[in-house]
C-alpha positions as CSV (number, residue, x, y, z in Angstrom):
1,X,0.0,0.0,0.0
2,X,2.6,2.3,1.4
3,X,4.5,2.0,-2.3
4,X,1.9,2.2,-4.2
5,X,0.4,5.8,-2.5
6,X,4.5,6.8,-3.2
7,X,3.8,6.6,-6.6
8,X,0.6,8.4,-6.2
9,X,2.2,10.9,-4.7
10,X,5.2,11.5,-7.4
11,X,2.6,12.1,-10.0
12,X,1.0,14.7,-8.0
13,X,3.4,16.8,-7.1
14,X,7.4,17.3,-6.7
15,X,9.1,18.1,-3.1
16,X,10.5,21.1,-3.8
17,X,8.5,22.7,-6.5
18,X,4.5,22.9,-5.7
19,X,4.3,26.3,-7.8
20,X,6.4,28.1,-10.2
21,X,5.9,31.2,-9.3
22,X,6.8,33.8,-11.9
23,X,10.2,36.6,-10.6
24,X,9.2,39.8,-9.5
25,X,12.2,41.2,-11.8
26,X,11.6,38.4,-14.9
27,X,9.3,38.5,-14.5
28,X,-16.6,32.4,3.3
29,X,-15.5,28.9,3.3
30,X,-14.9,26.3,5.7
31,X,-11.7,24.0,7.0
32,X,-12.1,21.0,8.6
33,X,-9.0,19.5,10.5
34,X,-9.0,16.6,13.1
35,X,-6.1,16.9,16.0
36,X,-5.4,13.9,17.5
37,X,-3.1,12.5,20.7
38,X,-5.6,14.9,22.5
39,X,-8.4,13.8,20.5
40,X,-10.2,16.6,19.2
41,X,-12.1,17.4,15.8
42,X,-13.3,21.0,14.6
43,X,-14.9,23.0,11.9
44,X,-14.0,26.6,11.3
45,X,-15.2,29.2,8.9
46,X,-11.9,31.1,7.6
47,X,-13.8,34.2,7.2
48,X,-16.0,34.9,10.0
49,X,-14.7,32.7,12.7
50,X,-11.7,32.3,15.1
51,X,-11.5,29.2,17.5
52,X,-9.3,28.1,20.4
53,X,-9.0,24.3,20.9
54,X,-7.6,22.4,24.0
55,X,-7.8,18.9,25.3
56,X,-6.2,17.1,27.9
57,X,-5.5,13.3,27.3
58,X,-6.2,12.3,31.1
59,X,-9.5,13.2,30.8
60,X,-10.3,12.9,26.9
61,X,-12.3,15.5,27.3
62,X,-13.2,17.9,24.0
63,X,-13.4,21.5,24.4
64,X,-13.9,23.8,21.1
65,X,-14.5,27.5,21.7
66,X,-15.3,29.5,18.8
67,X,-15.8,33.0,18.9
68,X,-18.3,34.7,15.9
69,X,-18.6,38.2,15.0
70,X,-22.2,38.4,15.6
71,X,-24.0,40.7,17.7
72,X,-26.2,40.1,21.0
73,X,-29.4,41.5,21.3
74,X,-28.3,43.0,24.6
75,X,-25.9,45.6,22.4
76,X,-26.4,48.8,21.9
77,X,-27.7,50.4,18.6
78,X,-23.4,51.8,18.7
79,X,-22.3,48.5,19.6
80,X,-24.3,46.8,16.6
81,X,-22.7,49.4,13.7
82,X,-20.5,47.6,11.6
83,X,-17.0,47.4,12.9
84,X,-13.6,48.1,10.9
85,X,-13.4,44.5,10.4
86,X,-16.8,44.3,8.7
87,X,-16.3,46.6,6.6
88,X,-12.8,45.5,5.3
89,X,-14.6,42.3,4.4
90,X,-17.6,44.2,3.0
91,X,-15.1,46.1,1.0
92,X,-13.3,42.9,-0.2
93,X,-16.7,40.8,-0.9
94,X,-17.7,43.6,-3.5
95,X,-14.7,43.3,-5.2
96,X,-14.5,39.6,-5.5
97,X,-18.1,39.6,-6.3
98,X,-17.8,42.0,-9.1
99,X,-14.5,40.7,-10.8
100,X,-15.4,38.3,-14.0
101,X,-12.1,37.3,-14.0
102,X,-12.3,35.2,-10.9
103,X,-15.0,33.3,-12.5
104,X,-15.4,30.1,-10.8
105,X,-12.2,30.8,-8.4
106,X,-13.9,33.1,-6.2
107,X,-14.4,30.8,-3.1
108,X,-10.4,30.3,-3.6
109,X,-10.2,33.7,-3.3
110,X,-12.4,34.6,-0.4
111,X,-9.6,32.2,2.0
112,X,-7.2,34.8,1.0
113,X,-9.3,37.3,3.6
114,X,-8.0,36.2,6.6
115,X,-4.1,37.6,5.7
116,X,-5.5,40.9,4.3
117,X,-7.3,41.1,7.7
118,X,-4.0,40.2,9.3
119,X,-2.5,42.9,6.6
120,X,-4.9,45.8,7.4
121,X,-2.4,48.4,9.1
122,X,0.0,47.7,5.4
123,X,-3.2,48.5,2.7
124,X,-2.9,50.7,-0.1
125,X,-6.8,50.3,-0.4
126,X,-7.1,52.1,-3.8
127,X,-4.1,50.4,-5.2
128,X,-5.0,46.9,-3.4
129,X,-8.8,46.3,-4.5
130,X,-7.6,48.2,-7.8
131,X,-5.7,45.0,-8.6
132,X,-8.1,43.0,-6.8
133,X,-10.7,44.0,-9.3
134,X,-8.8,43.1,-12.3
135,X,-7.0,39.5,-11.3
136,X,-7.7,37.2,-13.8
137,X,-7.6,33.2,-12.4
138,X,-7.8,30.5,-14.9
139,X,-6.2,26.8,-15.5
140,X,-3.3,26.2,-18.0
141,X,-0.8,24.5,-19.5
142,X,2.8,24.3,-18.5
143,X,5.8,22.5,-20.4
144,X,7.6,22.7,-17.4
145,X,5.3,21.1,-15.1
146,X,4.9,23.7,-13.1
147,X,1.9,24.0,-10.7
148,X,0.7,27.2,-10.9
149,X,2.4,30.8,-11.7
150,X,1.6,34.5,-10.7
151,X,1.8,36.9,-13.1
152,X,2.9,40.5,-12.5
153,X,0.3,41.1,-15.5
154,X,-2.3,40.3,-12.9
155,X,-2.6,36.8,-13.6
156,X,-2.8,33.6,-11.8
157,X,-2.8,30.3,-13.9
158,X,-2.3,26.7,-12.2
159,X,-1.6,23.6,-14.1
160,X,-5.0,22.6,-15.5
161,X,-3.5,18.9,-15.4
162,X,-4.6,19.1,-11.5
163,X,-8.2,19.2,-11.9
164,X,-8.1,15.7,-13.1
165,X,-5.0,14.1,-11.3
166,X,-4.8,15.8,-7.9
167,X,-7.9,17.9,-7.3
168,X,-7.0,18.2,-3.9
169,X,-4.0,20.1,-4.9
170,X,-5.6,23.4,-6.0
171,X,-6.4,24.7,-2.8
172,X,-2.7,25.2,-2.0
173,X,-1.4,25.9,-5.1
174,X,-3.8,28.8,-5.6
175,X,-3.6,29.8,-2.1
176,X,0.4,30.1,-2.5
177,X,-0.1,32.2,-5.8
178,X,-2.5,34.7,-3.9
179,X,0.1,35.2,-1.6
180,X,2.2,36.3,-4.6
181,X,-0.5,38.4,-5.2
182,X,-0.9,39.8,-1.9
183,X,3.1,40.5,-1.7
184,X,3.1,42.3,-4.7
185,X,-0.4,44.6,-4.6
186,X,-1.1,44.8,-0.6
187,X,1.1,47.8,0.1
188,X,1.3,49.7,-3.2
189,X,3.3,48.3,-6.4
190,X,6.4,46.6,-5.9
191,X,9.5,48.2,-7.0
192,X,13.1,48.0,-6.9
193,X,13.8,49.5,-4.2
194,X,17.1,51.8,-3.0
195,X,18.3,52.8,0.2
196,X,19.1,56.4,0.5
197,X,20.3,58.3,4.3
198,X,17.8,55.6,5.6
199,X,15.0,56.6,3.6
200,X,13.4,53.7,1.1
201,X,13.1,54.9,-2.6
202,X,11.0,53.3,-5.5
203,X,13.7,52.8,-8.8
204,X,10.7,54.7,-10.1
205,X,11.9,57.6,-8.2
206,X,15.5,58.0,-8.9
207,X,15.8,60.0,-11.9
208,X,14.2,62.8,-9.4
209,X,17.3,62.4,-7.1
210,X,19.8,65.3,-7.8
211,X,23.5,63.3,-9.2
212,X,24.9,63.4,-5.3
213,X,22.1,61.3,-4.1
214,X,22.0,59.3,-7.1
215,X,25.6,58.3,-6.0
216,X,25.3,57.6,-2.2
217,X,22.1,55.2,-2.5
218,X,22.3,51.6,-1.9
219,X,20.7,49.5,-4.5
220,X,18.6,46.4,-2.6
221,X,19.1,43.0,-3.8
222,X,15.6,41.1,-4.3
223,X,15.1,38.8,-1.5
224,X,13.9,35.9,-2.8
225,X,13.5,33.9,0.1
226,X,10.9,36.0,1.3
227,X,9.5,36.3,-2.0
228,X,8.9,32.2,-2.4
229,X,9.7,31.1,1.1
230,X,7.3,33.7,2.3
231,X,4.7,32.8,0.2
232,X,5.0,29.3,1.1
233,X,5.1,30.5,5.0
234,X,2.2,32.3,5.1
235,X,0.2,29.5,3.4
236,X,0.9,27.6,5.9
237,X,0.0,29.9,8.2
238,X,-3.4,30.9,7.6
239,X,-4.3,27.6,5.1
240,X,-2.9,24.4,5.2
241,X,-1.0,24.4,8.7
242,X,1.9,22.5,6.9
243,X,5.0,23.7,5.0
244,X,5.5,22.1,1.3
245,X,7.7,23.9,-1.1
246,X,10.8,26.3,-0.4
247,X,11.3,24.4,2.8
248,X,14.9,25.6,3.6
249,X,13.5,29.1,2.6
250,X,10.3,28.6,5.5
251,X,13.1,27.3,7.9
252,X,14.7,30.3,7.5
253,X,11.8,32.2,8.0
254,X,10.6,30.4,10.8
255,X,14.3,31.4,12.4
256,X,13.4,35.0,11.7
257,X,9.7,34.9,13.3
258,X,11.8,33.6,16.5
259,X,14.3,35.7,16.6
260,X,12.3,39.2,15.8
261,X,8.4,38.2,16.8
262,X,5.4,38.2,14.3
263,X,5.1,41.7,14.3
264,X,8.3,42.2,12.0
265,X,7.8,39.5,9.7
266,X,4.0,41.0,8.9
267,X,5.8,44.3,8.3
268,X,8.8,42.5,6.1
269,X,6.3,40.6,4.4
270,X,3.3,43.0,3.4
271,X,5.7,46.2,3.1
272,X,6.5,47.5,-0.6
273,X,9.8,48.3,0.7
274,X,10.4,44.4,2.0
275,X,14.0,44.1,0.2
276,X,14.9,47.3,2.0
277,X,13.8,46.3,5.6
278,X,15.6,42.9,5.0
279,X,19.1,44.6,4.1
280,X,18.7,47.2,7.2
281,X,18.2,44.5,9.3
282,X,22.1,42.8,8.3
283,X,23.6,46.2,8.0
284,X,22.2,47.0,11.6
285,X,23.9,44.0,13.1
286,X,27.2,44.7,11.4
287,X,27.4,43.6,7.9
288,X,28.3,46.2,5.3
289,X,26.6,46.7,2.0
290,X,28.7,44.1,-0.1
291,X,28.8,41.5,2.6
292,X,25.3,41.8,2.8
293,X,24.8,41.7,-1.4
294,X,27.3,38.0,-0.6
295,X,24.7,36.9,1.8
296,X,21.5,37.7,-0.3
297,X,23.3,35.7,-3.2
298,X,23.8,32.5,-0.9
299,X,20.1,33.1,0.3
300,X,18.8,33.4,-3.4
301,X,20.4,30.5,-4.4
302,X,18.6,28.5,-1.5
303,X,15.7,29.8,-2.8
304,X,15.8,29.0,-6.9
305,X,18.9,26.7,-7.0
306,X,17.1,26.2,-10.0
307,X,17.9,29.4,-11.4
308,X,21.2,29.7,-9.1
309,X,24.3,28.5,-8.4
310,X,26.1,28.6,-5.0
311,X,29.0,30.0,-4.9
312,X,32.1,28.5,-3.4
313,X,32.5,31.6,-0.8
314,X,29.9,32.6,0.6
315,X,27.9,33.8,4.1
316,X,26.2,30.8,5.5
317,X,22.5,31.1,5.8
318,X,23.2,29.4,9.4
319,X,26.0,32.1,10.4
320,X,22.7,35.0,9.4
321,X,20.6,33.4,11.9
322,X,23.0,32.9,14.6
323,X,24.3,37.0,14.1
324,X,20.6,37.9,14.0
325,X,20.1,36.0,17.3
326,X,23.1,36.6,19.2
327,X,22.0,40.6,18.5
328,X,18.5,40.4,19.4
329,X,18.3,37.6,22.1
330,X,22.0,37.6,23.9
331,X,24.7,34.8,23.4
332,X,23.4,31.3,24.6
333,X,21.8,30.1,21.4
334,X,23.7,26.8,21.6
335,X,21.4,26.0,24.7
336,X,18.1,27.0,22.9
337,X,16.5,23.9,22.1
338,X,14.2,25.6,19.6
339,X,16.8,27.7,18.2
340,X,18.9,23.9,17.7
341,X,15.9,23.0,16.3
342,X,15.5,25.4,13.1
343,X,19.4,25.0,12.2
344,X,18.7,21.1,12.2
345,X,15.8,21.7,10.6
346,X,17.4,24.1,7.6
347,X,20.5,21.5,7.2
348,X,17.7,19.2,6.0
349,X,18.9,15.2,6.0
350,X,22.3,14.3,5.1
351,X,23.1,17.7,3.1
352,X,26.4,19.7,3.6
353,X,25.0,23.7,3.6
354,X,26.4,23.4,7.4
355,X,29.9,22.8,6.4
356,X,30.0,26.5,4.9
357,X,29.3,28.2,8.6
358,X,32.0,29.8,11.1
359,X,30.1,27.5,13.5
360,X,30.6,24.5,11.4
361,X,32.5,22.0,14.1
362,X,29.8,22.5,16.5
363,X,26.6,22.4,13.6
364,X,28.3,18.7,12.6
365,X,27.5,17.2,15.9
366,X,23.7,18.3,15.9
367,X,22.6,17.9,12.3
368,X,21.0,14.6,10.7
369,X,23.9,12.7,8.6
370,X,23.6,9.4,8.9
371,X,20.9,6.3,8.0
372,X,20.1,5.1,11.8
373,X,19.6,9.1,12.7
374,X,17.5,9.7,9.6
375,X,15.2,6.6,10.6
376,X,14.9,7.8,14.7
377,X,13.8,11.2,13.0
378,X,11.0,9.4,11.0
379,X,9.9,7.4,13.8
380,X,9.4,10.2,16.2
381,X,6.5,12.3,13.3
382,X,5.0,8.8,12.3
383,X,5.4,6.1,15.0
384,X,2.2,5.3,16.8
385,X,-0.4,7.8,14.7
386,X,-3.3,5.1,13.2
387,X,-3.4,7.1,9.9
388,X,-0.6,6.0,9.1
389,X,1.0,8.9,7.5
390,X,3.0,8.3,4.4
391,X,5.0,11.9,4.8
392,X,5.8,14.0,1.3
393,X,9.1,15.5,2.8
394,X,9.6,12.4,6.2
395,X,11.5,15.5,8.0
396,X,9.0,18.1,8.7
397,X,9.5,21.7,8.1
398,X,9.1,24.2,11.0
399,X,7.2,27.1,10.5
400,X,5.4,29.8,13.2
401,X,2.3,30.3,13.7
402,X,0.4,32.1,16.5
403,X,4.0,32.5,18.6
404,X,4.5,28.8,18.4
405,X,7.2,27.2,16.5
406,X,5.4,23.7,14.7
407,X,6.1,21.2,12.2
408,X,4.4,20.3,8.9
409,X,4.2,18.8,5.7
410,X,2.3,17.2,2.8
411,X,1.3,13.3,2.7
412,X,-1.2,10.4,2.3
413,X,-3.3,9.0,5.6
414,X,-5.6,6.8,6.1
415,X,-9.4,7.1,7.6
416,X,-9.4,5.1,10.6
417,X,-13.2,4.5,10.3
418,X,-13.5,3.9,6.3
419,X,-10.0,3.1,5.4
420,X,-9.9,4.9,2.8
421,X,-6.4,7.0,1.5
422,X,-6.9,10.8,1.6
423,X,-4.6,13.6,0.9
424,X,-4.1,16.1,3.8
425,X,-1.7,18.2,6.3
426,X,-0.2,17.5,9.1
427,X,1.1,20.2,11.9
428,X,3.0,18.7,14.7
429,X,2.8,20.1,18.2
430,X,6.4,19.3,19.5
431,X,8.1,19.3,22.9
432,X,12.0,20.8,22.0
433,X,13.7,20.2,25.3
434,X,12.8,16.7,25.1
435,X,12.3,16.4,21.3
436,X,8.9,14.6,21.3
437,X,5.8,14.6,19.8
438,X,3.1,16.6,22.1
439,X,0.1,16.8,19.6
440,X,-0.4,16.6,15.5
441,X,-3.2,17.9,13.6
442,X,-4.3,16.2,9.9
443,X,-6.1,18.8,7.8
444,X,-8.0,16.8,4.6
445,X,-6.6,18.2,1.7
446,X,-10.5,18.3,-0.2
447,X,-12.1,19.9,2.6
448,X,-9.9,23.2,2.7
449,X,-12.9,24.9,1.1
């Protein structure tokens, strides 16, 4: 069984590329996820409703508390008026609702409300709903089997091969490209962007600089790790609960959320001016403009090694996350078990991006590099769960969400009632001091709308 839903799963998608997403420069519904080990199953509506789950497995008790936006007849005429938050979604519904080019996409489209909720304090309204109004989604055909692409046209298009092979792949494939979409439109229109006396320019801009300014800006080097990884991050966040392209990028990401809070990575992700905030953030902690322009190019090439190559001298991706901690949360990060955690976790199984760090004698004796370690790692996110998960990427990728650092990833389970093979998510609660399982939550793939 377990080979032959392998081969189901290499026909429906690749490990490291769910969506080609197009370069910047080169270019509501309902979830339904089941948590187990505390034994728990809830429904909640993406648009309207938040919940808060907990369980406690002395008791198997169930407690599900969901909190609507509806008013009480004991409220006031004031307290009944439409708050900010209705009206954002009013706002966005008319949009959606009025946009032939979303055609039979819209439900897709009404999940992405949740992030520009989460984005309200970053909209460009005029420019945002302008774009919204005119985004186009429709199936295609790619060459390169590709999953889906978006355009800076204003276009979304996912393989139209997935309708008939892996239906269940659309959700997330679309959901990643509207994250594209929401990077690019939520805060104005991306630029190139220049740093100049701590001041962000648009490359739209500089011919208005007088020839002395022209000469002291810093030109920003796209981030591409934000631009895919984050994608990919905040798809997991607010969608599918589990990481599933661009992994390295999310690890990275997920060593930035716990480092510098949630706060900063909603401003580094829904900003125009991302690529600038990104470089300011090195050159704060010591790095001048060409080592930082080194780093972006080791970064990028974790990103699209695909489009890439890694250079034989570069900054370690590992040696970024250890500066960025050691200047925002002291100097004891080899006793941070969650810290450990996300280094192991970015070295991936048996590869050698560790071996380029300053720290690279003490990263050997904590990463993953042999056969008996790599089968201890699987046992500990499959052993014991009766859906017998058949894991996409069998090392988890850690990603943030709600201030706590989780695992996830793509697979096959099985129904324990009907038997029957479904495609779905699964989010890992873990323990990092003792590096155990606490909790996992399977999210069926087909019921994400």
């Amino acid at each position: 069984m377990k080979r032959q839903i392998a081969t189901m799963l290499v026909l429906c998608i690749s490990a490291s590329v769910l969506t080609g997403c197009k370069e910047k420069e080169v270019t509501g519904p309902e979830s339904e996820t089941t948590l187990h080990d505390s034994v728990q199953t809830t429904e909640t509506s993406a648009v309207f409703i938040s919940e808060t789950t907990s369980a406690t497995n002395e008791e198997n008790t169930e407690t599900t508390i969901v909190e609507t936006k509806e008013s009480t007849t004991e409220e006031t005429s004031e307290e009944t008026s439409q708050k900010p938050g209705d009206e954002l979604f009013q706002k966005f519904s008319e949009t959606v609702e009025s946009n032939p080019g979303l055609s039979d996409y819209k439900d897709y489209v009404y999940l992405m409300f949740p992030v520009v909720s989460d984005a309200e304090a970053f909209i460009d309204e005029e420019y945002f709903y302008s774009r919204l109004s005119t985004l186009t989604i429709k199936p295609a055909h790619f060459e390169d089997g590709k999953n889906g692409e978006y355009d800076p046209s204003n276009v979304i298009t996912f393989n139209a091969d997935l309708k008939t092979n892996c239906p269940e792949r659309i959700e997330g494939v679309l959901f990643h490209e509207l994250m594209h979409f929401v990077d690019w439109n939520i805060n104005g229109p991306w630029e190139t962007t220049l740093i100049l006396d701590d001041q962000h320019i648009r490359m739209s801009d500089f011919q208005t600089l007088s020839t002395e300014e022209m000469q002291k800006t810093e030109l920003c080097p796209e981030s591409w790790i934000i631009t895919e990884g984050g994608a990919e991050y905040w798809t997991s966040k607010f969608l599918t609960g589990a990481p599933d392209a661009y992994t390295d990028c999310v690890s990275f990401l997920s060593g930035m959320e716990y480092i510098l809070g949630e706060d900063y990575m909603k401003k580094l992700f829904y900003s125009w001016d991302t690529d600038a905030f990104f470089e300011e953030l090195f050159l704060e902690i010591g790095y001048t403009p060409d080592q930082f322009v080194q780093a972006s190019i080791a970064l990028n090439c974790i990103a699209r090694p695909d489009v890439f190559d890694m250079p034989d001298a570069t900054i370690s991706a590992d040696d970024m996350l250890i500066e960025l901690y050691t200047q925002h949360k002291g100097e004891n990060w080899k006793e941070d078990a969650k810290f450990l955690a996300i280094l192991k976790n970015l070295n991936g199984i048996g590869l050698q991006g560790w071996r380029r760090s300053k720290n690279a004698d003490f990263l050997e004796g904590i990463v993953y590099q042999t056969w008996d370690q790599f089968e201890e790692l699987e046992k500990k996110f499959t052993e014991g769960i009766p859906e017998d998960p058949n894991l996409v990427h069998p090392y988890p990728t850690l990603f943030m969400k709600n201030g706590k650092l989780l695992y996830g990833t793509y697979g096959s389970f099985t129904d324990t009632k009907s038997k029957e093979t479904y495609m779905g998510y699964i989010t890992y609660e873990w323990d990092f001091e003792t590096d155990t399982r606490s909790n996992y939550t399977i999210t069926h793939a087909e019921k994400l709308t």
